[in-house]
C-alpha positions as CSV (number, residue, x, y, z in Angstrom):
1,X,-22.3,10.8,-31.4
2,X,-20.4,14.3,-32.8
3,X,-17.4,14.2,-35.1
4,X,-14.5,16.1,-34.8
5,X,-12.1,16.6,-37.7
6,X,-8.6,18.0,-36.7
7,X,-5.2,18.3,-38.4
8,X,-2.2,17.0,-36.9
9,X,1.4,17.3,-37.9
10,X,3.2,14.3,-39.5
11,X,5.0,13.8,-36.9
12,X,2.1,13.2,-34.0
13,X,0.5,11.2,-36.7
14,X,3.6,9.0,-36.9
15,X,3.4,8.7,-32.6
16,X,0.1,8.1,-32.9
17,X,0.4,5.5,-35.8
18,X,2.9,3.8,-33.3
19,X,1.1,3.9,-30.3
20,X,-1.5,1.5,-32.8
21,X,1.2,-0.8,-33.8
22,X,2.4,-1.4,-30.4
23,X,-1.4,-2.4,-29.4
24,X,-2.0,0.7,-26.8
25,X,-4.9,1.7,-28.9
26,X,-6.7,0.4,-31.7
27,X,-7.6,3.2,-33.8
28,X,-6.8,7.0,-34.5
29,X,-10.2,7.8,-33.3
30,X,-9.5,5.7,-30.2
31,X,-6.5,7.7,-29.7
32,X,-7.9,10.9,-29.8
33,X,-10.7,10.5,-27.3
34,X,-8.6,8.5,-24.9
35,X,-6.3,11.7,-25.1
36,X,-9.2,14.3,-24.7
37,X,-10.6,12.2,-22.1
38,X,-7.5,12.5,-20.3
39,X,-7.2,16.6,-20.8
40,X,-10.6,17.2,-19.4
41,X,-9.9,14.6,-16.3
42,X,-6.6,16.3,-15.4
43,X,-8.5,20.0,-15.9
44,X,-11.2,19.7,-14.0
45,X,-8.5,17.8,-11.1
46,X,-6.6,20.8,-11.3
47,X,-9.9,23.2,-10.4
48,X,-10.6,20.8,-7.6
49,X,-7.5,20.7,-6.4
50,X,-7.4,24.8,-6.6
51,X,-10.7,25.1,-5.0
52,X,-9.1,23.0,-2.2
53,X,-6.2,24.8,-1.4
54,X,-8.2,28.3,-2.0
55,X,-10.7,27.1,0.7
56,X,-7.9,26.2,2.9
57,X,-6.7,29.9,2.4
58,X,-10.0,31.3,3.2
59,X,-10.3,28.9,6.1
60,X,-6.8,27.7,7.6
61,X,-6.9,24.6,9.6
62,X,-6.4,25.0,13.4
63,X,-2.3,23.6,14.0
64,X,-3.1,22.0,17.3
65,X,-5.4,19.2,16.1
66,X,-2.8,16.3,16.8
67,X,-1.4,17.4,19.9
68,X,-3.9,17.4,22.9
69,X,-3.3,15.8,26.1
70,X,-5.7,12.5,25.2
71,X,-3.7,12.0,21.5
72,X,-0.5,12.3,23.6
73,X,-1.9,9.8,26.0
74,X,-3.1,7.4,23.4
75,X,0.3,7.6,21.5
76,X,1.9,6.8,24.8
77,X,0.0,3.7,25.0
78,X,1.2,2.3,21.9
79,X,3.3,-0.5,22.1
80,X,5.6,-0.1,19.8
């Protein structure tokens, strides 16, 4: 497993010291990869979520999925 040695201000080490106390995690260590867990999950759903809407761009969707005659017809049926 690889080391990484950083240097944080006093004051994140003081939030990060608390989160400890109050049980959320266990260790400074713990901290840090929970937090760069988090970073590269919320980076690489922001790509997906970009290649999404850029394929959406490329492509657009066809606005008269919902309303043909046998959706109508089923909707009709309902009985709400």
């Amino acid at each position: 497993m690889a080391q990484l040695v950083t240097r944080l201000d006093d004051a994140l080490m003081a939030d990060v010291d608390a989160l400890i106390a109050a049980g959320v995690v266990a260790t400074r260590s713990e901290a840090v990869r929970a937090a760069l867990v988090d970073l590269v999950d919320r980076h690489r759903r922001l790509e997906i979520g970009r290649q999404i809407a850029d394929g959406y761009r490329r492509v657009p969707q066809d606005d008269t999925g919902w309303d043909d005659e046998a959706t109508i017809e089923m909707i009709a049926e309902e009985p709400w």
